[in-house]
C-alpha positions in Angstrom: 4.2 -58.6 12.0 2.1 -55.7 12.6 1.2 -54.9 16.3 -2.2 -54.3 16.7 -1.8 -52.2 20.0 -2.5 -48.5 19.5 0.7 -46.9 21.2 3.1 -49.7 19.5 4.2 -46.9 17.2 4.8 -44.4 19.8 6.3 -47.1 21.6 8.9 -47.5 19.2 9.5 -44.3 18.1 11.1 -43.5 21.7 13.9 -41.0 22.1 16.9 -41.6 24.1 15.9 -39.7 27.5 12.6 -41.8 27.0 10.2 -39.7 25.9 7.5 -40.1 22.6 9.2 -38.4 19.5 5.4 -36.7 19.4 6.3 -35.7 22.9 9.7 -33.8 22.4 9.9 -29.8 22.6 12.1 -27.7 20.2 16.0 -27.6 20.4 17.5 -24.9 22.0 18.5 -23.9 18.3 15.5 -23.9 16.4 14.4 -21.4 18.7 17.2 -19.1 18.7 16.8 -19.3 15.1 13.2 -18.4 15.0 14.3 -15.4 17.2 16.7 -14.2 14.6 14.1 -14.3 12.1 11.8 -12.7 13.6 14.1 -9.9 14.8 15.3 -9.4 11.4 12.4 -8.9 10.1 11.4 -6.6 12.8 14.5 -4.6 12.0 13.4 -4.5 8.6 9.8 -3.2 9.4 10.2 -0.9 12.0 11.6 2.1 10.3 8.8 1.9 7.6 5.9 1.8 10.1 7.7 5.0 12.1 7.6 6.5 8.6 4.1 5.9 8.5 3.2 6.8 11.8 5.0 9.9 11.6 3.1 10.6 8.8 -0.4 10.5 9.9 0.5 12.4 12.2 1.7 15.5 9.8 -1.8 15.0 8.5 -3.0 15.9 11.7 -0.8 19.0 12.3 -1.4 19.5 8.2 -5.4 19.9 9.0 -5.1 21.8 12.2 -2.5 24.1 10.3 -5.3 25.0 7.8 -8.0 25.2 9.7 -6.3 28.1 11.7 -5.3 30.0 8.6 -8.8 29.9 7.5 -9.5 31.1 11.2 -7.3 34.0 10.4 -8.6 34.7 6.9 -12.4 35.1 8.5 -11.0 37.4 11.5 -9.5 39.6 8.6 -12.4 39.6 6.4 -14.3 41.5 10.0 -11.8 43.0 11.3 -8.9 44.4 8.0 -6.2 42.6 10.6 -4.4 39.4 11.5 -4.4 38.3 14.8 -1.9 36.7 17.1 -4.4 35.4 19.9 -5.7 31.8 18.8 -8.7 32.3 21.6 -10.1 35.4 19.3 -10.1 33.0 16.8 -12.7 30.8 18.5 -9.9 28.3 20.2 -9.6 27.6 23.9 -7.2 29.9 25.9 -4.0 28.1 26.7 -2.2 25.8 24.2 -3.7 24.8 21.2 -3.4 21.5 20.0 -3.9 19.6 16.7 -7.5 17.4 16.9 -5.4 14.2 17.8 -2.7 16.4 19.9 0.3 15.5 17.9 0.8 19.1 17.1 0.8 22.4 19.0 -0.5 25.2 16.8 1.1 28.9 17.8 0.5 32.1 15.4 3.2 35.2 14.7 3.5 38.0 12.4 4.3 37.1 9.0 6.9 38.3 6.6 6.2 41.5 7.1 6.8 41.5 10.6 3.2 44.2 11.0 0.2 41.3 12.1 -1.9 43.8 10.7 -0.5 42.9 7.0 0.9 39.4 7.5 1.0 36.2 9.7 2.1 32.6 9.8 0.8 29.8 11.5 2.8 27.2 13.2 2.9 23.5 14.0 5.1 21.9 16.1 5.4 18.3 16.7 4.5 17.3 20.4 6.8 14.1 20.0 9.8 14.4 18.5 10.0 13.6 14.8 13.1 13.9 12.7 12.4 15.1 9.4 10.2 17.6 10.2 10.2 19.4 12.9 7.6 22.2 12.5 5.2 23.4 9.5 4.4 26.5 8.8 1.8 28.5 6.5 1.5 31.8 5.7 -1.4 34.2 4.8 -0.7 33.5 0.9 -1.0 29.5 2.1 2.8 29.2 1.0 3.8 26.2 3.1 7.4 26.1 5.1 8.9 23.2 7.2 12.3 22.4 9.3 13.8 19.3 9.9 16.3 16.8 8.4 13.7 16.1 5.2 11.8 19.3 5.2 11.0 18.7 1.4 8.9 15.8 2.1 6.9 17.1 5.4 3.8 18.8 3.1 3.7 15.7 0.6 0.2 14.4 1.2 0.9 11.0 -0.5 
């Protein structure tokens, strides 16, 4: 015979402790399962979205790295010299910082060791990152890095 009344079926389908089987919760191990899942994969992601976050931001130190060599290259094309001071260059006294402050910018003498003839600019990460720990350009835009993967820290792809 087929019962007519709406909650017959829920009626019915009852669970020991009494409550609707539409009613019941998840088991203590479903979601300990679920967790595991979801951490694994979040163990599995993490390290490639670091990798890409350090990434972007060696772009940033990448740009701010050029933009103060070409800084350099117009102060020699006035004044026959390289110069040490990033505020003759037309940058803010103090630290210099990439655009997005990931990276502080310093300049030295080159391989020459005479400013006058030489210079290298330098980034340094302002948060730690592992495989590259500072980029550098010359005056002949020869690029030099340090860090546990220094080959990789001037690929732009």
């Amino acid at each position: 015979m087929i019962s007519s009344h709406p909650g017959a079926d829920i009626r019915r389908a009852r669970s020991e402790r009494g409550f609707p089987a539409a009613l019941r919760g998840f088991t203590l191990v479903e979601v300990v399962v679920t967790l595991a899942i979801i951490g694994i994969l979040a163990m599995l992601a993490y390290p490639g979205y670091m990798s890409s976050v350090y990434k972007s931001r060696r772009a940033d130190g990448q740009a701010a790295i050029t933009a103060a060599m070409q800084a350099e290259e117009r102060y020699f094309t006035e004044n026959n010299t390289f110069d040490t001071t990033l505020s003759d260059l037309g940058y803010a006294a103090g630290t210099v910082y990439s655009q997005q402050k990931f990276y502080t910018i310093t300049v030295a003498a080159g391989s020459t060791g005479n400013i006058a003839t030489s210079v290298v600019v330098t980034g340094t990460p302002v948060n730690s990152d592992p495989d590259c720990t500072s980029l550098s350009m010359n005056n002949q835009y020869q690029t030099t890095a340090t860090g546990n993967n220094s080959g990789t820290c001037w690929q732009t792809n």
